[in-house]
DOMAR-585156 format. One record per residue (C-alpha): residue number from 1; chain; x, y, z. Coordinates in steps of 0.5 Angstrom, whole numbers, plus 500, padded with zeros to 3 digits. Layout:
TIZA:nr:kette:X:Y:Z
TIZA:NUM:A:X:Y:Z
...
//
This chain:
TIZA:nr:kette:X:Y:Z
TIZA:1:A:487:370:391
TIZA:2:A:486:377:389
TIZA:3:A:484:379:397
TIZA:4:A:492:377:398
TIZA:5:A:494:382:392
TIZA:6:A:489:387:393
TIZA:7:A:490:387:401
TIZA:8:A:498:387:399
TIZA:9:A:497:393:394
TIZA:10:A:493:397:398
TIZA:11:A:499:396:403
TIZA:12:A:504:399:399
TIZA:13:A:500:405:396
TIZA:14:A:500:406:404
TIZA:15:A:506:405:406
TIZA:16:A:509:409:400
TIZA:17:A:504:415:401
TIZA:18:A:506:415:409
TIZA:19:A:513:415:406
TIZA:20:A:513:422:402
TIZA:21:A:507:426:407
TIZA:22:A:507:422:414
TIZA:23:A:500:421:414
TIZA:24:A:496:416:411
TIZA:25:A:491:415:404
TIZA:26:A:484:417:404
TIZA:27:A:479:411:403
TIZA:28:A:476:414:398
TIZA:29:A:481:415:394
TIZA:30:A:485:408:395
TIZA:31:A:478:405:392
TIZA:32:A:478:410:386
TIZA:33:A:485:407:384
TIZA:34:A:483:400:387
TIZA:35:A:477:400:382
TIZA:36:A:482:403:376
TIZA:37:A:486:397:377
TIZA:38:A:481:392:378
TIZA:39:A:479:396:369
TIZA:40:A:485:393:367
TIZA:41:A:488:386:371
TIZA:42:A:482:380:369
TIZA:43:A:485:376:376
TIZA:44:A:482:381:380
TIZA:45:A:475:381:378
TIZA:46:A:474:375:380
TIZA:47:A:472:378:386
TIZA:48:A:466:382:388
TIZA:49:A:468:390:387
TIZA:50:A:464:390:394
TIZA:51:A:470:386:397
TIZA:52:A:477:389:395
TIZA:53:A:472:396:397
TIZA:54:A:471:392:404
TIZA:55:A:479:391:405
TIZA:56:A:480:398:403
TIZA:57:A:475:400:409
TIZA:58:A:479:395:414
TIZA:59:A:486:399:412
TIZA:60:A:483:406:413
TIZA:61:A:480:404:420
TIZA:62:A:488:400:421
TIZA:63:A:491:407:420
TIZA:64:A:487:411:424
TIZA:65:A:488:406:430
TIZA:66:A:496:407:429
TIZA:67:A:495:414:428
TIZA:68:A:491:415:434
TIZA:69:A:495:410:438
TIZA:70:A:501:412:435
TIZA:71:A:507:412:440
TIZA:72:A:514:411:439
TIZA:73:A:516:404:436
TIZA:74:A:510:402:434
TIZA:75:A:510:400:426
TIZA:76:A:503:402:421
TIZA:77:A:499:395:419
TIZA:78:A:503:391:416
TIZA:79:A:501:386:410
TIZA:80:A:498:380:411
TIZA:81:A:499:374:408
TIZA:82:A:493:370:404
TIZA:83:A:493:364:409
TIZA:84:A:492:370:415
TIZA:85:A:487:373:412
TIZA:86:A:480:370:414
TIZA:87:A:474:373:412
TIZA:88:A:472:378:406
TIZA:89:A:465:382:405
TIZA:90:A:460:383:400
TIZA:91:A:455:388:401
TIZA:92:A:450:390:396
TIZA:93:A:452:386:390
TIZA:94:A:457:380:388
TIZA:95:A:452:375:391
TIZA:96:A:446:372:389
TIZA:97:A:441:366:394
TIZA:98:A:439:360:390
TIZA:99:A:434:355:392
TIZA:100:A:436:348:395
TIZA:101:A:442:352:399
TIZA:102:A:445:354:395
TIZA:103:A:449:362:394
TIZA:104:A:452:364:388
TIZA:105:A:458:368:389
TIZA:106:A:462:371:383
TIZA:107:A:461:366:377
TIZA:108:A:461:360:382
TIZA:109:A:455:357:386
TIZA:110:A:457:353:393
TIZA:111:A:452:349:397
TIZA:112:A:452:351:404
TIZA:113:A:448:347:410
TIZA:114:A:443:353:412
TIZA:115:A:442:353:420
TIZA:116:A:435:357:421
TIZA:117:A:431:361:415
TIZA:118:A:434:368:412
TIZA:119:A:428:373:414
TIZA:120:A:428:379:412
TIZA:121:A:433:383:407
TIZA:122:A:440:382:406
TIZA:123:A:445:387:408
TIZA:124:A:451:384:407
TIZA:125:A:454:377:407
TIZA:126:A:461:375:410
TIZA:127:A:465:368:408
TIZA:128:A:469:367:414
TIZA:129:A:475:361:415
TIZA:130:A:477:359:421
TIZA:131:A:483:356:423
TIZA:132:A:481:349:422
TIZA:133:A:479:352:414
TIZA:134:A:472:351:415
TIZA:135:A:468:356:412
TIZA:136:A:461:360:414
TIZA:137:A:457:364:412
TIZA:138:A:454:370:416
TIZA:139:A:449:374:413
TIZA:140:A:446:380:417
TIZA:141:A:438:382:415
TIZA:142:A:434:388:417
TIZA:143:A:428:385:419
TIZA:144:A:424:391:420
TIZA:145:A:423:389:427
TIZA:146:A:424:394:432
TIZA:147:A:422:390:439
TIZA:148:A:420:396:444
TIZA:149:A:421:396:452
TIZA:150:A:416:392:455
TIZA:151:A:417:390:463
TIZA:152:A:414:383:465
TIZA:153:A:417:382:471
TIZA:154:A:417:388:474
TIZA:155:A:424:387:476
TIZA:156:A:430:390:477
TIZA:157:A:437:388:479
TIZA:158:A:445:390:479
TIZA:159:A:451:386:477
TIZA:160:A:458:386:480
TIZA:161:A:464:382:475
TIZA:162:A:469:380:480
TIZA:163:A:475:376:479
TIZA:164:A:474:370:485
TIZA:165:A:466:370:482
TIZA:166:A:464:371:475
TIZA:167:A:458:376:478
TIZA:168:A:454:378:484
TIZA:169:A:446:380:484
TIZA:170:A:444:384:487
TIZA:171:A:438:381:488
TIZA:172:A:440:375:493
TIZA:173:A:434:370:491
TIZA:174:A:436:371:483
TIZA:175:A:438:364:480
TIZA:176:A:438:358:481
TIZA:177:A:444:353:483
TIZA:178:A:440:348:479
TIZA:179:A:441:351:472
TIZA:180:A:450:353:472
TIZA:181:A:452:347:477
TIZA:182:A:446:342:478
TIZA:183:A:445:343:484
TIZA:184:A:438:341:487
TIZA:185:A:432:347:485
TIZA:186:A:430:349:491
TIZA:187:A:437:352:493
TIZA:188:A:438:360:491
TIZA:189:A:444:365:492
TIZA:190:A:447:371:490
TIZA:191:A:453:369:487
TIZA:192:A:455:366:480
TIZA:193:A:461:363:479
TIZA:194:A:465:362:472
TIZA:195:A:466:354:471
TIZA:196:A:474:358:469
TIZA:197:A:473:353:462
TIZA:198:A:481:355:460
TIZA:199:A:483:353:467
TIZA:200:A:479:347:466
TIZA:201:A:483:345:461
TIZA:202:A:490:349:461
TIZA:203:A:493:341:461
TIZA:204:A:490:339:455
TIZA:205:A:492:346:452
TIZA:206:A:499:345:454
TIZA:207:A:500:337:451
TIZA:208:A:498:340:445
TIZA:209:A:502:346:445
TIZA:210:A:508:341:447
TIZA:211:A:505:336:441
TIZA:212:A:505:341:436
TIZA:213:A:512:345:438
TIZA:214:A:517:339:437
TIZA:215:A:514:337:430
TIZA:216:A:518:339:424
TIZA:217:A:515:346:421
TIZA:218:A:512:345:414
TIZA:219:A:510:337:416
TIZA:220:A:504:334:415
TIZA:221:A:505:331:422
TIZA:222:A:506:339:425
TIZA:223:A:499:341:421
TIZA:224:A:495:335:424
TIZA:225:A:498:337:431
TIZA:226:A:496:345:430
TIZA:227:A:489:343:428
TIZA:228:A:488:339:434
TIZA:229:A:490:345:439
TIZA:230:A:486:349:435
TIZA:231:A:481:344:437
TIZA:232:A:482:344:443
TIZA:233:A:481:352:443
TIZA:234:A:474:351:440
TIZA:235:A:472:346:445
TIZA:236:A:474:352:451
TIZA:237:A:470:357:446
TIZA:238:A:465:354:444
TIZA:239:A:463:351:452
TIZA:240:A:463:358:455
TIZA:241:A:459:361:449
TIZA:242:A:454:355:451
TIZA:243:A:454:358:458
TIZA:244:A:454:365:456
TIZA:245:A:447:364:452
TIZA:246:A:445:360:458
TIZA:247:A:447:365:462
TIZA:248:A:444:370:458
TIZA:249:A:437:368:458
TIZA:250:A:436:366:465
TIZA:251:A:438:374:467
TIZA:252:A:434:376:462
TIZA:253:A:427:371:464
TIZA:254:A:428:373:471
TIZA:255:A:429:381:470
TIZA:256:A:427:387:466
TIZA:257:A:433:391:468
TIZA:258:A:440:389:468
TIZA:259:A:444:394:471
TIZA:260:A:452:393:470
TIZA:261:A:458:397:471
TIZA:262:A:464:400:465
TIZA:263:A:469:396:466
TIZA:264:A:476:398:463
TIZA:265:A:478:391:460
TIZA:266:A:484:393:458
TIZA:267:A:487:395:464
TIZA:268:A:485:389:467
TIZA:269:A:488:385:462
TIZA:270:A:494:389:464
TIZA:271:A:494:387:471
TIZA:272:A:491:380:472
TIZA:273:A:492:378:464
TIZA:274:A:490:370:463
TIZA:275:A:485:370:468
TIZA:276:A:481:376:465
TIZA:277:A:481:373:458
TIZA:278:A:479:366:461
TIZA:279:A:472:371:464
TIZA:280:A:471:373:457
TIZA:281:A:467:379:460
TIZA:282:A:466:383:454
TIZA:283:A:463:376:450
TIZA:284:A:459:376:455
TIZA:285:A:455:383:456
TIZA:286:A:455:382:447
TIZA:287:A:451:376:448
TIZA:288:A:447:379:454
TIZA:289:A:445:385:450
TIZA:290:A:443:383:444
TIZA:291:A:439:377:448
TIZA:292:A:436:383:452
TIZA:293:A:434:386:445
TIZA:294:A:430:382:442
TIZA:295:A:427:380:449
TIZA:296:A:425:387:449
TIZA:297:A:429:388:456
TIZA:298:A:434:394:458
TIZA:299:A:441:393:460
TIZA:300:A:444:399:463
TIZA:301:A:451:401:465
TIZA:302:A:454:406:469
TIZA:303:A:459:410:470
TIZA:304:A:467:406:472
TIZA:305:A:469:411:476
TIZA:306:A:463:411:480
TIZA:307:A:465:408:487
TIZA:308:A:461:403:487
TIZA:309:A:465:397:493
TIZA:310:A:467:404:497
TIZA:311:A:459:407:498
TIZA:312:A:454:404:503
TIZA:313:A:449:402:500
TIZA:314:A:445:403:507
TIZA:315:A:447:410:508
TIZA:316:A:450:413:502
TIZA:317:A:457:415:507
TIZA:318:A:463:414:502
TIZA:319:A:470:411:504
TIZA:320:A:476:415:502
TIZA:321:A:481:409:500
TIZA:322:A:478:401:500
TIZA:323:A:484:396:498
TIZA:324:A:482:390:494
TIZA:325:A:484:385:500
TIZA:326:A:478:388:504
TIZA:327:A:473:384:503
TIZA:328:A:467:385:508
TIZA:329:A:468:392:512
TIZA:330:A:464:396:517
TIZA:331:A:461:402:516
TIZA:332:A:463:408:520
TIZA:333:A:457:411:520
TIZA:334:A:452:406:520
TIZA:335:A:455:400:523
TIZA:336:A:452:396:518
TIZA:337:A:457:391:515
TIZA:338:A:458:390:508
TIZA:339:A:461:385:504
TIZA:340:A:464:388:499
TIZA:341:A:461:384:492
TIZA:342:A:454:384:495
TIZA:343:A:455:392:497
TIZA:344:A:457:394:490
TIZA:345:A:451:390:486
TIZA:346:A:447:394:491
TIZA:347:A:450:401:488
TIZA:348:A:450:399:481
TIZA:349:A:442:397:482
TIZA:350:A:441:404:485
TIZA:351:A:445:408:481
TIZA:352:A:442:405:474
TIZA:353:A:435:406:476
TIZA:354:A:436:413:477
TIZA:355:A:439:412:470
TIZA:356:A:432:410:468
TIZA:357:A:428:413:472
TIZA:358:A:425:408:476
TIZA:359:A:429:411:483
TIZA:360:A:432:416:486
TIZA:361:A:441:415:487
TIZA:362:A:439:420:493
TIZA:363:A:435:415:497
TIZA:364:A:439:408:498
TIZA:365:A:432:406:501
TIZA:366:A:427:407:497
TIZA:367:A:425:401:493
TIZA:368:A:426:400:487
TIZA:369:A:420:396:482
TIZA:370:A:419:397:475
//
């Protein structure tokens, strides 16, 4: 596959250049020997030009993270083999649609099952393969629409993820039971709890890790028994990207605003790992964002350090220290008891609409409404 030998030659060139200065090979000029290459070896033209520069792109961006990172024992990117590598891209050229959905990439034409129409100009088109060697075909457009932020509800709301429930709102009659656990219609609350779709089915996943690790490598027999974990991994994917899209159009229906907190994933994978990963924020907020665009809603996010769970949404007074053990507490400047959840969804609606200018920080009572 020419991405393999580009991909292993790029590699090469870097770790060489490493070697002899200690940093790594401008982009441009790996292109420019790349392309040299590409002059004089036929095997690598059966390959859009955009794709090998596409790799190119993908090495600078590795070593800039290494450099950036760099910390002691840790190695530059190393080569990856062709079996691993699952998708290239073509930009501007290497491509051509015809009719009856059909795409001709390179010198051959495939037929493709086509999910929705293609509307708008063709940015770029990227194949990508997955474990189970399926291949897609992913195409960004510019349409030439820009949705403008438009308040149809005149409602505003603030969210705090947490690990006991996937969200709180600050709004308590936001959601209906109905839409996430099938309870009856006219029961409304204010937490959201995640289905924990891993956990679910954290058995299965372990029967087939068993399966797979007991069969003898390179045999048919191991293959089958990876294909059915990997299976079982895109089953867990694709209900919680199901329930995410739910999820994300329920909020957005309901509210013009959306306020949320920045969450530092990464130390919170350090501290509660699997479970963290089973809650799949970052997913979530990516699907909810690109919804709230094209809606024509806004999602604001706040600052991390703002001390959201240890401020009184009532007063304003702020607690020195708060253990994440202490659920509910007492103000001691107000007397009024707040829960911990509910408290910072409050804060987080606050502060985000004086981000927006649809309220003041400074009054914790002042109502806030688009």
């Amino acid at each position: 596959m020419p991405l393999g030998g580009g991909y292993k030659h790029a590699i090469a060139l870097h770790k060489r250049y490493y070697r002899m200065w200690g940093k790594h090979l401008i982009c441009a000029k790996l292109q420019s020997h790349i392309a040299k290459l590409r002059k004089r070896n036929p095997f690598w033209q059966t390959v859009g030009s955009q794709a090998v520069q596409d790799i190119c792109q993908r090495i600078e961006k590795a070593y800039q993270l290494f450099f950036k990172h760099n910390k002691k024992g840790v190695r530059p990117p190393g080569f990856k083999k062709v079996k691993k590598y699952k998708s290239f891209t073509l930009k501007q050229a290497g491509y051509k649609f015809l009719g009856g959905n059909r795409v001709k990439i390179g010198n051959k034409i495939y037929q493709f099952c086509q999910s929705r129409e293609i509307e708008g100009t063709v940015k770029t088109l990227t194949i990508k393969r997955t474990p189970l060697g399926e291949l897609f075909i992913v195409v960004v457009v510019d349409d030439g629409m820009y949705p403008q932020i438009k308040f149809t509800t005149g409602q505003i709301a603030g969210f705090d993820f947490g690990l006991r429930t996937f969200l709180t709102c600050s709004d308590g009659t936001c959601l209906e039971k109905s839409l996430l656990l099938g309870e009856p219609q006219d029961r409304v609350f204010r937490q959201i709890e995640s289905p924990q779709f891993f956990k679910q089915s954290l058995n299965a996943i372990k029967k087939a890790n068993r399966h797979h690790s007991k069969k003898l490598k390179g045999s048919s027999n191991r293959e089958r028994a990876r294909k059915n974990l990997v299976r079982a991994h895109e089953d867990i994917a694709n209900r919680r990207t199901d329930w995410f899209w739910k999820l994300a159009h329920d909020l957005t229906n309901k509210f013009d605003v959306l306020c949320f907190e920045t969450l530092n994933l990464k130390g919170m994978k350090r501290l509660w790992g699997r479970k963290i990963s089973d809650l799949a924020l970052r997913d979530f907020l990516n699907i909810l964002e690109w919804i709230a665009k094209k809606k024509g809603k806004l999602v604001v996010y706040i600052d991390q350090w703002y001390p959201s769970s240890k401020t009184c949404s009532c007063c304003g007074h702020v607690l020195e220290t708060l253990d994440l053990s202490v659920r509910e507490w007492r103000c001691p400047s107000c007397q009024s008891v707040n829960g911990r959840d509910e408290n910072a969804a409050r804060n987080i609606q606050t502060v985000g609409a004086s981000m927006v200018r649809l309220g003041d920080v400074r009054r914790s009572e002042t109502a806030v409404t688009v």
